[in-house]
N, C-alpha and C positions, 0 to 999 in steps of 0.2 A: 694291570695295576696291582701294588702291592698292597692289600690291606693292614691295614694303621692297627697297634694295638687297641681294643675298644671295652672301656668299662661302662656298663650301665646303670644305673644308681634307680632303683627298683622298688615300686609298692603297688599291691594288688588294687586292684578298680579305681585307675587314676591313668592319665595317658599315656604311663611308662609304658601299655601296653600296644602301643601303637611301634616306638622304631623296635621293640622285643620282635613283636610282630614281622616287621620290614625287616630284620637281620634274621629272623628264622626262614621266610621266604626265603633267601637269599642262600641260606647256608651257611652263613661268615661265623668265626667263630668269638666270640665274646665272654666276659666276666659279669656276672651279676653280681650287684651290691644290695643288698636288701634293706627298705627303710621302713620301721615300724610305726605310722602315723598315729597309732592311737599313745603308743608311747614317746610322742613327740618328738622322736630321734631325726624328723629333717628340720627342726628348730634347736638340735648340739650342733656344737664346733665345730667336729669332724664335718659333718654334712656342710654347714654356712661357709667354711673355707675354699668348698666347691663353688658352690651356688648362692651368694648372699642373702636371698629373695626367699631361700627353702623351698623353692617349687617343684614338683618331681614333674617329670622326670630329669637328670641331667646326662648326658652320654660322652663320656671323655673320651676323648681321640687321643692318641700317643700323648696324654698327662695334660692335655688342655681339653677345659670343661665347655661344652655346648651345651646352651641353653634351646629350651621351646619344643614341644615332640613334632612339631608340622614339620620343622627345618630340619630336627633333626631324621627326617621320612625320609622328605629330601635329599639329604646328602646321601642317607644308606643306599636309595635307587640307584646313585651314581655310582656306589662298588662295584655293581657287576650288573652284566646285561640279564631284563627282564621282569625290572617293576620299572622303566623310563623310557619313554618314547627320546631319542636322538634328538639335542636339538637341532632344528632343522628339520623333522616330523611335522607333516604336518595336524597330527592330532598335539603336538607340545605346546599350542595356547590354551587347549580344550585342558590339557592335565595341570597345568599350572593355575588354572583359574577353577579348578574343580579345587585343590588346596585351600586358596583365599577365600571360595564361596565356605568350604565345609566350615571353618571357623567364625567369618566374619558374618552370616547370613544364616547359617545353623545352630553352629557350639552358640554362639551369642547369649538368642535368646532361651537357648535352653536349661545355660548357666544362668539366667535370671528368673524363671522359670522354677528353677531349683532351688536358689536360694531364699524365694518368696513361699514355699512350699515346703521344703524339706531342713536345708539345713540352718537356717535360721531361726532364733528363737520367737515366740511369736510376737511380740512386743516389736518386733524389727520389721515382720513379714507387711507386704500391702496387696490384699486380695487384686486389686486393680492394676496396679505392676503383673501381678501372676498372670492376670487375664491377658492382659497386652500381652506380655510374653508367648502366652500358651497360641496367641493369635499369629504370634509371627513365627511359631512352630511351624504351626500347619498349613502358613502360607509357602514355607521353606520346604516343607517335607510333599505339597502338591506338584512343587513344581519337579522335584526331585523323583516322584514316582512317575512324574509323565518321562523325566528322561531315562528312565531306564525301560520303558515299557517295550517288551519284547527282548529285553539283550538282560545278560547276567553283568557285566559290567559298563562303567562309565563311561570306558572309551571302546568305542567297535573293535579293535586291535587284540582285547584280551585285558585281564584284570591286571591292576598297575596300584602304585604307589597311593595316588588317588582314591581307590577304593578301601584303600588301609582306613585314611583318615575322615571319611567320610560315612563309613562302618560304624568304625568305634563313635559316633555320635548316631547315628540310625540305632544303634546297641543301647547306647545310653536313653533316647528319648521310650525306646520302647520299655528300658526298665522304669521310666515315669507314666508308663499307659499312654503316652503321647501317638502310639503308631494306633490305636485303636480303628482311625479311619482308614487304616493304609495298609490292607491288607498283602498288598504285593511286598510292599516294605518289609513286614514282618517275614515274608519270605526269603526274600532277598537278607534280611540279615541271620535268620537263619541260617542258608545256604555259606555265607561269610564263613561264622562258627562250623562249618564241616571242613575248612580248609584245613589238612594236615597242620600247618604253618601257626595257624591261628589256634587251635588245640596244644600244640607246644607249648606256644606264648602262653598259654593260661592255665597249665595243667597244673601250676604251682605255683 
């Protein structure tokens, strides 16, 4: 398969680091765009002509803009063999439903979690939202450490696409203190951050 021109439209601690991530596994080679959030540069022109919405990350395929960093994990697996199980694998329900879990069942409440905590002003914040949230963390993040228990990745096969996106949110709750009970967790995302691939992604 020929690899598409691919630009990535880029801002540190945000989930541009996730397909960065999935393309530096990979190898492929790419353009970074760099967007300065504090200086509201994906709220200019330039940026909202890509992406309406200003959300980062966006990853342009040959001059057409993809939105959402899960999807965009997704397709990069599909460049080249070795973050996708085949479909027709059968671990390829397991990895697909590991994607939908990591966002709709993890990122969720963590994003809410955070907003009632951190980024919100307090006038906005509802202790009791935070609670519920931080409650369906650690309902998410138990079940998460029974599956991994004994193996370094998600799927028996070897680390995958999967483990990109479900990292960088094990990453993020632990920078809320949220892994405090989950010690293996903090390991395991530890272990993540040693990946060549993932040092890349975030050396800059």
């Amino acid at each position: 398969m020929t690899v598409p021109s691919l630009l990535l439209w880029y801002a540190r601690y945000t989930r541009a680091s996730r397909p960065r991530w999935a393309l530096e596994e990979l190898g492929l080679p790419y353009t970074l765009e760099r967007l300065d959030l504090r200086e509201g540069e994906h709220r200019q022109a330039r940026y909202l002509e890509v992406n309406p919405f200003g959300t980062v990350p966006t990853l342009v395929i040959d001059g057409v803009p993809m939105l959402e960093s899960s999807a965009q994990v997704q397709w990069i697996a599909e460049l080249a063999p070795g973050l996708a199980p085949n479909a027709g694998d059968p671990e390829r329900p397991a990895y697909l439903s590991w994607f939908a879990w990591s966002l709709a069942t993890l990122e969720a409440p963590i994003h809410t979690y955070a907003l009632h905590t951190r980024f919100w002003p307090e006038e906005r914040r509802s202790s009791s939202v935070a609670e519920d949230a931080q409650g369906k963390v650690r309902n998410a993040l138990a079940f998460l450490d029974k599956a991994l228990d004994g193996r370094d990745s998600l799927l028996a096969s070897g680390f995958s696409a999967a483990d990109i996106v479900v990292a960088s949110n094990v990453l993020w709750a632990r920078s809320m203190g949220l892994l405090d009970a989950f010690p293996a967790l903090v390991a395991w995302g530890n272990k993540m951050q040693q990946r060549p691939a993932w040092k890349r992604a975030n050396a800059d």
